[in-house]
MMTF fields as JSON, N, C-alpha, C and O atoms, coordinates in Angstrom:
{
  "mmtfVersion": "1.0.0",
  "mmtfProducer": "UNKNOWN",
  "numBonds": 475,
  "numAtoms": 476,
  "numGroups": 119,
  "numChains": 1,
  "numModels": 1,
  "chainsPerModel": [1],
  "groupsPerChain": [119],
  "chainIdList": ["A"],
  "bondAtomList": [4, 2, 8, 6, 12, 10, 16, 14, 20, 18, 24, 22, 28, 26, 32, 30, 36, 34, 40, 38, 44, 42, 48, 46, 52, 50, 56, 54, 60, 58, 64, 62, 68, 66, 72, 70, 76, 74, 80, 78, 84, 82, 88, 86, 92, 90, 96, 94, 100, 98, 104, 102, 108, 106, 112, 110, 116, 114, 120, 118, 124, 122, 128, 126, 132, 130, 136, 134, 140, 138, 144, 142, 148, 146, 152, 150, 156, 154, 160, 158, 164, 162, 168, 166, 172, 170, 176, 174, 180, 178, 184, 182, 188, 186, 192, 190, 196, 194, 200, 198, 204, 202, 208, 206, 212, 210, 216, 214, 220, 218, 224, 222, 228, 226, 232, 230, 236, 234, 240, 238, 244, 242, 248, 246, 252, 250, 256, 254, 260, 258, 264, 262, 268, 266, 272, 270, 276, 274, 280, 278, 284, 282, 288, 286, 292, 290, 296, 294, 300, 298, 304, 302, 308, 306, 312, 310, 316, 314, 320, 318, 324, 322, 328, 326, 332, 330, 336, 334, 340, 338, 344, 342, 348, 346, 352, 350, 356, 354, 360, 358, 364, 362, 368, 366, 372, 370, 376, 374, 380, 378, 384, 382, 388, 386, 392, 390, 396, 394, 400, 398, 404, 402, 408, 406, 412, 410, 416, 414, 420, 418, 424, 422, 428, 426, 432, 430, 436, 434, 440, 438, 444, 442, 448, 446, 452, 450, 456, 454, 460, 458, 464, 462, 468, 466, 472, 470],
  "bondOrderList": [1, 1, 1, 1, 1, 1, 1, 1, 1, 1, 1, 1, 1, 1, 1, 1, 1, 1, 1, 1, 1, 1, 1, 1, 1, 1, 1, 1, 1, 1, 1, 1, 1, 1, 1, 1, 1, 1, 1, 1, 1, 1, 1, 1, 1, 1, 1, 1, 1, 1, 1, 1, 1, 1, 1, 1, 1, 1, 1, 1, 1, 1, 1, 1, 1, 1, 1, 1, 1, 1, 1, 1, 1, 1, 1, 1, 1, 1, 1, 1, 1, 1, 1, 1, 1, 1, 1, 1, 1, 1, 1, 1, 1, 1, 1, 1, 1, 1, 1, 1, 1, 1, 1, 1, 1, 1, 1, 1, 1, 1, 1, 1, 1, 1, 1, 1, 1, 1],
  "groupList": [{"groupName": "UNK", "atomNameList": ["N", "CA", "C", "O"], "elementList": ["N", "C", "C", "O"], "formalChargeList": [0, 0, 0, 0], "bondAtomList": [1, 0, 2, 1, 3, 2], "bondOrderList": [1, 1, 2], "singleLetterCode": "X", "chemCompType": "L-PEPTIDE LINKING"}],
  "groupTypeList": [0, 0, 0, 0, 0, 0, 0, 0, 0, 0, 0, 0, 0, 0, 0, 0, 0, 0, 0, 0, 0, 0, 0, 0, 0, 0, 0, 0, 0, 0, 0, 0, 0, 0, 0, 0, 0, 0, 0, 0, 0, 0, 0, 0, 0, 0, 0, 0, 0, 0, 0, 0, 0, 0, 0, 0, 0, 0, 0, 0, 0, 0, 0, 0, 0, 0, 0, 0, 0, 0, 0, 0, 0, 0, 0, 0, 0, 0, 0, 0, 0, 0, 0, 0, 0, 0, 0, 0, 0, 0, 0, 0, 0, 0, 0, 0, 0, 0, 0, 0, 0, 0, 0, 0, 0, 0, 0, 0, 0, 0, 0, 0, 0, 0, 0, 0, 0, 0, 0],
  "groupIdList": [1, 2, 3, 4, 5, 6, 7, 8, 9, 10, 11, 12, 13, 14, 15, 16, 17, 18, 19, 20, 21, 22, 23, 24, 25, 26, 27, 28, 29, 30, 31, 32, 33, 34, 35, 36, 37, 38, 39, 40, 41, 42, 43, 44, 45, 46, 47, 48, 49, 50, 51, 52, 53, 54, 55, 56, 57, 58, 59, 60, 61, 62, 63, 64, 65, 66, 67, 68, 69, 70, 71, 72, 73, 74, 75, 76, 77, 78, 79, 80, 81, 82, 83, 84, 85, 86, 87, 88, 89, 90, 91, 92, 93, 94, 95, 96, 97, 98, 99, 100, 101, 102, 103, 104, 105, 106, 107, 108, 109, 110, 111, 112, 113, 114, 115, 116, 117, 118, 119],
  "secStructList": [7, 3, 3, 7, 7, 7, 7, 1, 1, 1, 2, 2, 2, 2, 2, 2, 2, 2, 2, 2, 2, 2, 2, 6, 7, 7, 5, 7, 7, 6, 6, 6, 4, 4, 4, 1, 7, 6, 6, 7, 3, 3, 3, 3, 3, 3, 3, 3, 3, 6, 6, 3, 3, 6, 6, 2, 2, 2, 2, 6, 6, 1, 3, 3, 3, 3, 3, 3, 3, 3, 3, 1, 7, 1, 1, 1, 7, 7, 7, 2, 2, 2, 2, 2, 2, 2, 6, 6, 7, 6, 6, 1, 7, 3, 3, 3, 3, 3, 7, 7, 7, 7, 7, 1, 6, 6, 7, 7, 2, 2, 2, 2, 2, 2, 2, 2, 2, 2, 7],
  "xCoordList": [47.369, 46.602, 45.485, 45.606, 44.467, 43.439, 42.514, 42.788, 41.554, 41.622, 39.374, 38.559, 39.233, 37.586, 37.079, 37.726, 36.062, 35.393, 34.086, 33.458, 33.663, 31.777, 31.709, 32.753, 30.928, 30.502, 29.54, 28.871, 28.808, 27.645, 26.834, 25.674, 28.142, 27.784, 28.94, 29.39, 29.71, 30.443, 31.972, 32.945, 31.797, 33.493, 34.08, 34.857, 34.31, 35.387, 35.45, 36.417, 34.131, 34.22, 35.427, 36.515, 34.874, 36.427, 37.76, 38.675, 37.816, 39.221, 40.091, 41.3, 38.796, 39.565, 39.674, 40.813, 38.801, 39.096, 40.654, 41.619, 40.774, 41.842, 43.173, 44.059, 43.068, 44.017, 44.198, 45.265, 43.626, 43.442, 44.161, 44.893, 44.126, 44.323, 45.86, 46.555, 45.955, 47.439, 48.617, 49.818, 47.905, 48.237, 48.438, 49.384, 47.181, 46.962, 46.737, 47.243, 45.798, 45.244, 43.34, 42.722, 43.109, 41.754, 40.878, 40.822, 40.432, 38.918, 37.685, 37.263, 37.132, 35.858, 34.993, 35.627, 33.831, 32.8, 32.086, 31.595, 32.236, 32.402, 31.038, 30.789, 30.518, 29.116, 29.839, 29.34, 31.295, 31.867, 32.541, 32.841, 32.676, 33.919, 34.086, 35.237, 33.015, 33.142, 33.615, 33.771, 33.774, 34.66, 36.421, 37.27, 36.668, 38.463, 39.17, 39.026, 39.95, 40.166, 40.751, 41.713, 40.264, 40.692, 42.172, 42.348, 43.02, 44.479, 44.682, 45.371, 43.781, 44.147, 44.594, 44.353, 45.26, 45.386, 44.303, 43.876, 43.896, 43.192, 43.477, 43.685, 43.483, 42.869, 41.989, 41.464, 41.587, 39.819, 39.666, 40.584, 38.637, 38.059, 36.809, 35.961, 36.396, 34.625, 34.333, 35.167, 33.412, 32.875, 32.783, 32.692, 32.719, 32.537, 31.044, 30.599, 30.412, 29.091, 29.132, 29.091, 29.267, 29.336, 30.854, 30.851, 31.865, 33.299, 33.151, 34.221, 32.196, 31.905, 32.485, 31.873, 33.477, 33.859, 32.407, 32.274, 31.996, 30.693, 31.675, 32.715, 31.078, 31.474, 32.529, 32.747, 33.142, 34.577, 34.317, 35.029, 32.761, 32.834, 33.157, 34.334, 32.109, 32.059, 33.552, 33.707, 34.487, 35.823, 36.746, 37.931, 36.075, 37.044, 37.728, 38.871, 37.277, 38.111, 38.925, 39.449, 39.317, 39.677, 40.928, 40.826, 42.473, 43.609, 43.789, 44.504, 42.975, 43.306, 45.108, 45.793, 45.389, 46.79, 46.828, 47.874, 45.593, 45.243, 44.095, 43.392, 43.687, 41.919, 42.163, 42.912, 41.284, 40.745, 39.358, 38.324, 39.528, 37.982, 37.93, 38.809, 36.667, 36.722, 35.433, 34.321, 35.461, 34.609, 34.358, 34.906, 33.361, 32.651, 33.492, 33.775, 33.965, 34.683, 35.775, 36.917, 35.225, 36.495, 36.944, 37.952, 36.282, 36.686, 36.817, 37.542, 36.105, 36.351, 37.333, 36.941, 37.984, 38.337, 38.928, 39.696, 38.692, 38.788, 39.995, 40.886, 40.361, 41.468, 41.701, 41.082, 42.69, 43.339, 43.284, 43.106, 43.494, 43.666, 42.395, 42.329, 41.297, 40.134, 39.593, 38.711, 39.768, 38.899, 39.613, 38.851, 41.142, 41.548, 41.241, 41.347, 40.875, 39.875, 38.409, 38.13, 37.619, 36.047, 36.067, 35.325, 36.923, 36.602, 37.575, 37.523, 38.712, 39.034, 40.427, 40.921, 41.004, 41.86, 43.245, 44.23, 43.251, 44.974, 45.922, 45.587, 47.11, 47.895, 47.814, 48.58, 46.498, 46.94, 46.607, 45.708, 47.55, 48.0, 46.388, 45.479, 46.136, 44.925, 44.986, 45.939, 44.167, 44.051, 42.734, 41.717, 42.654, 41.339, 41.625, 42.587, 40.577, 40.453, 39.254, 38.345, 39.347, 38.531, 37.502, 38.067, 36.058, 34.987, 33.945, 34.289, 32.724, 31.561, 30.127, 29.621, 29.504, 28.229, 27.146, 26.05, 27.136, 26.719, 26.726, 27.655, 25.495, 24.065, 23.504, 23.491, 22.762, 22.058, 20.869, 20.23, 20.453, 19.055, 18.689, 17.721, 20.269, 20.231, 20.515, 20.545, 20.721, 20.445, 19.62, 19.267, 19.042, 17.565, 17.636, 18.531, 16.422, 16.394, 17.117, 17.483, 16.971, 17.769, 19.02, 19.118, 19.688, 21.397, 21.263, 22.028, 20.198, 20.352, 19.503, 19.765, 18.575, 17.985, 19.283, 19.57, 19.721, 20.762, 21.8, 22.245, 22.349, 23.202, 23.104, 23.946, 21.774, 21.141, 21.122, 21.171, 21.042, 20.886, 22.701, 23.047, 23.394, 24.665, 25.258, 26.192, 25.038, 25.286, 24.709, 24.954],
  "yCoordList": [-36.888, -37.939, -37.289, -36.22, -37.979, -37.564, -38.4, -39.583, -38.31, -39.511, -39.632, -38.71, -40.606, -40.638, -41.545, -42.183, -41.366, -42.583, -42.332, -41.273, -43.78, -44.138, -43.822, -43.822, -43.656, -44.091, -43.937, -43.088, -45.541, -45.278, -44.678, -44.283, -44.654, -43.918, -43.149, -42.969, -42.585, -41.565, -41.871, -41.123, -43.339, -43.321, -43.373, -42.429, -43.815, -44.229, -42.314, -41.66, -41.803, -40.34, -39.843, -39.615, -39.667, -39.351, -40.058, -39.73, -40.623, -41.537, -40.948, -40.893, -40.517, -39.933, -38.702, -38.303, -38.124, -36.099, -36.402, -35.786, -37.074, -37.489, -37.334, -36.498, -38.621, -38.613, -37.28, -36.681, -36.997, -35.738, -34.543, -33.749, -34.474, -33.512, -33.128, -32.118, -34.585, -34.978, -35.327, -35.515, -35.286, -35.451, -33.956, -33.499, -33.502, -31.622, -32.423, -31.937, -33.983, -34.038, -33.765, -33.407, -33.873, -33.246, -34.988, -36.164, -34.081, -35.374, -35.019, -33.865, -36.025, -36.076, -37.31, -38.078, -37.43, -38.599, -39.134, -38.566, -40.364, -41.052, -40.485, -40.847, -40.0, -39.017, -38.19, -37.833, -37.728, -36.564, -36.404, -35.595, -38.094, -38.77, -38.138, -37.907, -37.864, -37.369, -35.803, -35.155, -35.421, -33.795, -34.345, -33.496, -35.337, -35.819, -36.323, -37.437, -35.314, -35.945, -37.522, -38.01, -38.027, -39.602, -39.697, -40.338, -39.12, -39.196, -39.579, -40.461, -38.515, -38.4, -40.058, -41.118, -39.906, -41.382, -40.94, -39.825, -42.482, -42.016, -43.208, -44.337, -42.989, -43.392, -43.555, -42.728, -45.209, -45.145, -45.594, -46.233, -45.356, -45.707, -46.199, -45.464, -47.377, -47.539, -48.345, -49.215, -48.267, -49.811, -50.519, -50.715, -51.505, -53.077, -53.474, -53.165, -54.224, -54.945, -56.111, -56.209, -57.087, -58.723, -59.008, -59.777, -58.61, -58.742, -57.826, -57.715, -57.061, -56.541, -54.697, -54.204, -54.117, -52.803, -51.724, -51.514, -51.462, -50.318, -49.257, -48.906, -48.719, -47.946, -47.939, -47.107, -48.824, -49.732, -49.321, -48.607, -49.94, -50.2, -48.777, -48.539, -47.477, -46.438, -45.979, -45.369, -46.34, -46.149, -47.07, -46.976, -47.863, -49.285, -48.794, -49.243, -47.87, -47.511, -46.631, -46.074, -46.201, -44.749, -45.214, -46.357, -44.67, -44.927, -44.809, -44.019, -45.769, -46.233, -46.901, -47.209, -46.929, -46.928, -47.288, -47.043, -47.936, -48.247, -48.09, -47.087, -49.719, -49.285, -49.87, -50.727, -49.079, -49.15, -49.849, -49.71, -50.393, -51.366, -50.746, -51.019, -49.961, -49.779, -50.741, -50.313, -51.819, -52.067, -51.918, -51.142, -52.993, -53.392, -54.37, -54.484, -55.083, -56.678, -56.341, -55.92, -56.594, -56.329, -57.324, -57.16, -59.011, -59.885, -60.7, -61.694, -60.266, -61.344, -60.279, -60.444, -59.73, -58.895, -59.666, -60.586, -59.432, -60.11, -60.805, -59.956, -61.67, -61.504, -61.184, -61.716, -60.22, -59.321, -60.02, -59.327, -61.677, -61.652, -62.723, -63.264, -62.775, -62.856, -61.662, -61.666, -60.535, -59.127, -58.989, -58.991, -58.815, -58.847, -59.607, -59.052, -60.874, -61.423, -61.46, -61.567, -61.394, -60.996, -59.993, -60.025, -58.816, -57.702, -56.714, -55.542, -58.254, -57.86, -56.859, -56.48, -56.47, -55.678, -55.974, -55.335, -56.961, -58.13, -56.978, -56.395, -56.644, -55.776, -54.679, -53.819, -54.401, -53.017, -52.974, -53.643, -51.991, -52.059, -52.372, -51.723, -53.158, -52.796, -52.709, -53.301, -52.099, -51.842, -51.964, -51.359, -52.499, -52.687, -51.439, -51.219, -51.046, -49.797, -50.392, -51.11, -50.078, -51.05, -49.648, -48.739, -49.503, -48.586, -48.821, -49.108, -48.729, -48.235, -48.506, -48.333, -49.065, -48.583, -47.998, -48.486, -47.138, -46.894, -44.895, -44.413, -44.184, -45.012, -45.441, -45.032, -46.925, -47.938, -47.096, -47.26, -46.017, -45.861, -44.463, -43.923, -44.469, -43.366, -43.937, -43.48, -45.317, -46.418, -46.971, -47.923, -46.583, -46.571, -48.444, -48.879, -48.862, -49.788, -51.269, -51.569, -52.006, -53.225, -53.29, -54.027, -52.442, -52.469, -51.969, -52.315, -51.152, -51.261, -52.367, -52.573, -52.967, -54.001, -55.264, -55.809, -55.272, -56.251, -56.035, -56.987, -54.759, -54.354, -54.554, -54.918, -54.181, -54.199, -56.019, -56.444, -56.903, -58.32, -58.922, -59.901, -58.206, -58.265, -57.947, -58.686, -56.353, -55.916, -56.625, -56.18],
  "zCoordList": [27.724, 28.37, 29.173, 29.772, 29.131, 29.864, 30.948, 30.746, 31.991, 32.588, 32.154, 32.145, 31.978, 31.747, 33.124, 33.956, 33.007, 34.082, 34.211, 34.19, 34.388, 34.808, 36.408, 37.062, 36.786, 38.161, 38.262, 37.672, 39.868, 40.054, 40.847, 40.735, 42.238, 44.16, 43.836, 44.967, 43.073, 43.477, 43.928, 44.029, 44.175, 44.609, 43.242, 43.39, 41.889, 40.793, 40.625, 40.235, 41.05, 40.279, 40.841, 40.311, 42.492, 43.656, 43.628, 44.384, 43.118, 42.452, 40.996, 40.769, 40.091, 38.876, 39.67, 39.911, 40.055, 40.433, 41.126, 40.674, 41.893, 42.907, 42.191, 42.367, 41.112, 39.917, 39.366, 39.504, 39.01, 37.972, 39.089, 38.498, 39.553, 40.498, 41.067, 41.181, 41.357, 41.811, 40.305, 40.112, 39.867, 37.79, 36.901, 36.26, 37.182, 36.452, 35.108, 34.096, 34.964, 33.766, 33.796, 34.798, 33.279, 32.639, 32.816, 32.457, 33.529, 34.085, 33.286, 33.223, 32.691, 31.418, 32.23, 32.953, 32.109, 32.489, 31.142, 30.167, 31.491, 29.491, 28.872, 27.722, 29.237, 28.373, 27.531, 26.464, 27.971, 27.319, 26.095, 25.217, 26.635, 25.534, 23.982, 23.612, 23.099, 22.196, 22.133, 21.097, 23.24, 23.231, 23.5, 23.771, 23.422, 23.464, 22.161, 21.657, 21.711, 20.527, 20.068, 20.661, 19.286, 18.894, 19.597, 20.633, 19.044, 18.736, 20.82, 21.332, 21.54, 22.951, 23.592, 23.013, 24.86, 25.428, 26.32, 26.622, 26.75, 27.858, 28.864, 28.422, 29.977, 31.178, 31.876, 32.622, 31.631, 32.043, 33.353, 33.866, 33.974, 35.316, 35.332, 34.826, 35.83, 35.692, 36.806, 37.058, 37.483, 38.188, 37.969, 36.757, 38.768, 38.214, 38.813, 39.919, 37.803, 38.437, 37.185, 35.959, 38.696, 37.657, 37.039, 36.078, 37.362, 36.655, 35.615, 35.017, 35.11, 33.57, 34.334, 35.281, 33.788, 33.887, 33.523, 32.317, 33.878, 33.14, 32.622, 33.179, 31.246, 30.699, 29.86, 28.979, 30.131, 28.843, 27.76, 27.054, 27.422, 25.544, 25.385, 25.112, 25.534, 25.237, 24.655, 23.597, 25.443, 24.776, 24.368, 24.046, 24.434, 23.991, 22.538, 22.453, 21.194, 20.057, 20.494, 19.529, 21.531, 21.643, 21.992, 22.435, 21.976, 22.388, 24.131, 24.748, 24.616, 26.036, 25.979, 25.004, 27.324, 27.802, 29.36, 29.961, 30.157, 31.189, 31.632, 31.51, 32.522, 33.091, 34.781, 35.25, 35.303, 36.371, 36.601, 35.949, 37.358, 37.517, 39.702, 40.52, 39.977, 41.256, 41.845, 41.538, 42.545, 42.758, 44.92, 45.702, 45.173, 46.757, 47.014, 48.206, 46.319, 46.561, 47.993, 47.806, 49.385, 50.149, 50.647, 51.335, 50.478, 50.672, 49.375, 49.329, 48.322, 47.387, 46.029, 44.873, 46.15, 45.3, 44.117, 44.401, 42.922, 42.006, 41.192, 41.222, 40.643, 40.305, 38.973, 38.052, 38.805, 38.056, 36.423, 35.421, 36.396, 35.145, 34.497, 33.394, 35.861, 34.967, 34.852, 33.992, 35.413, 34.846, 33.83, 32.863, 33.354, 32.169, 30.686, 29.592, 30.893, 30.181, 29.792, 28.598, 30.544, 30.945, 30.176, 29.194, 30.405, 29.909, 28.737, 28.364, 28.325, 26.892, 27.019, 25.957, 28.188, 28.324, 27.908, 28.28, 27.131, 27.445, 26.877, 25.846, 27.546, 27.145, 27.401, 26.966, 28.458, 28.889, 30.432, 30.942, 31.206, 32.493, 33.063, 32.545, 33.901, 34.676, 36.235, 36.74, 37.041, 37.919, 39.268, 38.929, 40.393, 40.958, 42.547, 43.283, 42.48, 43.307, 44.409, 43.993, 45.585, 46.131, 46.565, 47.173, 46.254, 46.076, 47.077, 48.224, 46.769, 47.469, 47.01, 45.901, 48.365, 47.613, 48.412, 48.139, 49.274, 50.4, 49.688, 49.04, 50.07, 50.732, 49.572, 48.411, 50.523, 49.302, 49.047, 48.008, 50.104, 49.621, 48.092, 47.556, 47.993, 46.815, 45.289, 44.146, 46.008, 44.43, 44.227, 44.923, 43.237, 42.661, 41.282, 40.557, 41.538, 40.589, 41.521, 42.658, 39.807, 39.967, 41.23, 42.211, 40.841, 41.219, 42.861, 43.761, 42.981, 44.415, 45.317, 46.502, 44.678, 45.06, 45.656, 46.722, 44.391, 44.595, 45.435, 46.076, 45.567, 46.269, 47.857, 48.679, 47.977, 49.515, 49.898, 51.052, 48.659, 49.305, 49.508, 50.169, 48.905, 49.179, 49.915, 50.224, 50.813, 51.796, 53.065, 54.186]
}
């Protein structure tokens, strides 16, 4: 088993190293994905923006066995079995990690625009 993950400020990253660490499995960032062999399980991690996991599809063929969704939500945190739907997971363990988005001023674009009218 191995653990993959997106991130956008750095917290889902500090969450897999975390895992991985306390695990002694092998942390990849889904750019990598094609260095894990098919057969591997994996364990995914990604942010959430909009209920939508970032970085899912990239491994959605691959023998996943659990996802992590880390998002900002500290009052509205999502519930578990519309992210399981939204984002296609039915049947496999999922998980919400409560993340970050701070500093806004090192998010560039759209996402920190938005981020900053949310904060």
């Amino acid at each position: 088993m191995v653990i993959v993950y997106e991130s956008k400020t750095g917290f889902t990253k500090k969450y897999a190293e975390m895992l991985g660490k306390k695990t002694n499995l092998k942390v990849y960032h889904v750019s990598e994905v094609s260095r894990i062999d098919q057969a591997e399980e994996i364990l995914f991690l990604g942010w959430v923006k909009v209920g939508k996991i970032q970085g899912l599809n990239k491994v959605r063929k691959r023998n996943l066995v659990a996802v992590c969704g880390s998002g900002t939500g500290e009052t509205a945190e999502p519930n578990p079995e519309t992210m399981i739907a939204r984002n296609r997971i039915n049947g496999l363990p999922f998980f919400y990690l409560r993340g970050g988005c701070l500093p806004l001023k090192e998010i560039k674009g759209f996402d920190g625009f938005m981020l900053s009218m949310f904060v």
